[in-house]
C-alpha positions in Angstrom: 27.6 0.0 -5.9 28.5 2.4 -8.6 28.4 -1.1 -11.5 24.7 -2.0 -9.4 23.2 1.5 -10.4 25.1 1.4 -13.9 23.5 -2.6 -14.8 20.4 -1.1 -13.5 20.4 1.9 -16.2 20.5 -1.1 -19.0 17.5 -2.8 -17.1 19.7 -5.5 -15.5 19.5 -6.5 -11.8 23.5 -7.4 -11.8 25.0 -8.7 -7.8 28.5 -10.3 -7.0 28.8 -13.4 -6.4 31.6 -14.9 -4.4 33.8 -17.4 -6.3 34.7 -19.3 -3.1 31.6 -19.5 -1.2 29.0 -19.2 -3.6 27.0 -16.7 -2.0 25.6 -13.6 -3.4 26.6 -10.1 -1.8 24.1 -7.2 -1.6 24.1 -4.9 -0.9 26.7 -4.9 -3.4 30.3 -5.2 -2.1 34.1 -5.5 -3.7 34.3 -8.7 -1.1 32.5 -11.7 0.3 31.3 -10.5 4.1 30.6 -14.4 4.2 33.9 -15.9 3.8 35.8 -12.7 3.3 37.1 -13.5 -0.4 37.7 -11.3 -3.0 37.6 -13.5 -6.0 33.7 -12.3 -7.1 32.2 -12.2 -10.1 28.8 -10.2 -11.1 25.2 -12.2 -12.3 22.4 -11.5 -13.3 19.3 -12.4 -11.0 16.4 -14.3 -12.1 14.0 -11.3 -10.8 11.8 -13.8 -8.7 10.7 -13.7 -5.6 8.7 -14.2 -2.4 7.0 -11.0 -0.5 9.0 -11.4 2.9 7.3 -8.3 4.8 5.9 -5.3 3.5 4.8 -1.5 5.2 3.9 1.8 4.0 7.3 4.1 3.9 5.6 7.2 6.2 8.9 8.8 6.9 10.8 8.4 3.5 13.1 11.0 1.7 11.9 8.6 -1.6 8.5 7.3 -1.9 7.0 8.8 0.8 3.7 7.1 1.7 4.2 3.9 -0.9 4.6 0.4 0.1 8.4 -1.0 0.3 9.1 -4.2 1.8 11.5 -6.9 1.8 11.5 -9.4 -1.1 13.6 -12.8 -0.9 14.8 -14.0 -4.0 14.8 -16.9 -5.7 18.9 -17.2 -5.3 18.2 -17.4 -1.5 19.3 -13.3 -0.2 16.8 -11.0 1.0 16.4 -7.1 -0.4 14.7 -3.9 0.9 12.7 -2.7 -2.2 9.8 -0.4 -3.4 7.0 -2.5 -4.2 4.6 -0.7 -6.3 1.0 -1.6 -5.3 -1.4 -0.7 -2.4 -0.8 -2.3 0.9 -4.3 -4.0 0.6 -3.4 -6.0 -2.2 -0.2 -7.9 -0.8 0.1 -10.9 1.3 3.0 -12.0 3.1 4.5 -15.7 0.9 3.0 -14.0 -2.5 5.3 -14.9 -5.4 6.8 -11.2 -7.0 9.0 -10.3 -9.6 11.4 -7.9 -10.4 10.3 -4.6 -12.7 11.8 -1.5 -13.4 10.8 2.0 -13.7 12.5 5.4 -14.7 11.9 8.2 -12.0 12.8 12.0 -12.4 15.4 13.4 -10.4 17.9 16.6 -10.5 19.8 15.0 -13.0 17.4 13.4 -15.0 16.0 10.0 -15.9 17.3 7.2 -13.6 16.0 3.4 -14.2 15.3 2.1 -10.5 13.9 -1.9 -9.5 10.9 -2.6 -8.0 9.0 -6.2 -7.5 5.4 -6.5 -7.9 2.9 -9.4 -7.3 2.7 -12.0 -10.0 0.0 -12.3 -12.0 
């Protein structure tokens, strides 16, 4: 995880991929869960997807009462993600891509994904 949050600091969305199966591994992983491999190498997704299911994060340590939802990428895998619009403007099928923002913490600055609706 720790090369996910670091690709993510330079604005890149980076995931293994496993050499033997093909498949791409996140959350992020030093193996294939798949086909159990280790022979993996880290790409860069296309930052497209589809809205998969959405809520509003009521109980969250992190963006309490925003919408998060699952978004399945154009490479075929599925991720839990913040959103960044209201509920009412979202519709389950609606084509999303991938943004990123900086949020404030203890230790500063850190550069985080989100997908919103495409335009």
């Amino acid at each position: 995880m720790e090369r996910f949050f670091q690709e993510l600091q330079n604005r890149k969305f980076v995931v293994p991929k496993c050499k033997n199966c093909e498949k791409h591994i996140y959350p992020p992983r030093n193996f294939c869960p798949f086909c159990n491999s280790k022979k993996l190498e880290w790409v860069e997704i296309s930052g497209m997807g589809t809205l998969y299911a959405y809520t509003i994060n009521s109980g969250g340590i992190c963006f309490r009462d925003e919408t998060i939802g699952i978004v399945e990428l154009k490479e075929g895998f599925k991720i839990l993600t913040y959103i960044g619009k209201p509920i009412q403007e979202l519709k389950i099928g609606q084509p999303v891509k991938l943004e990123y923002i900086e949020i404030e913490t203890k230790e500063g600055k850190v550069t985080l994904h989100r997908f919103v609706p495409q335009k």
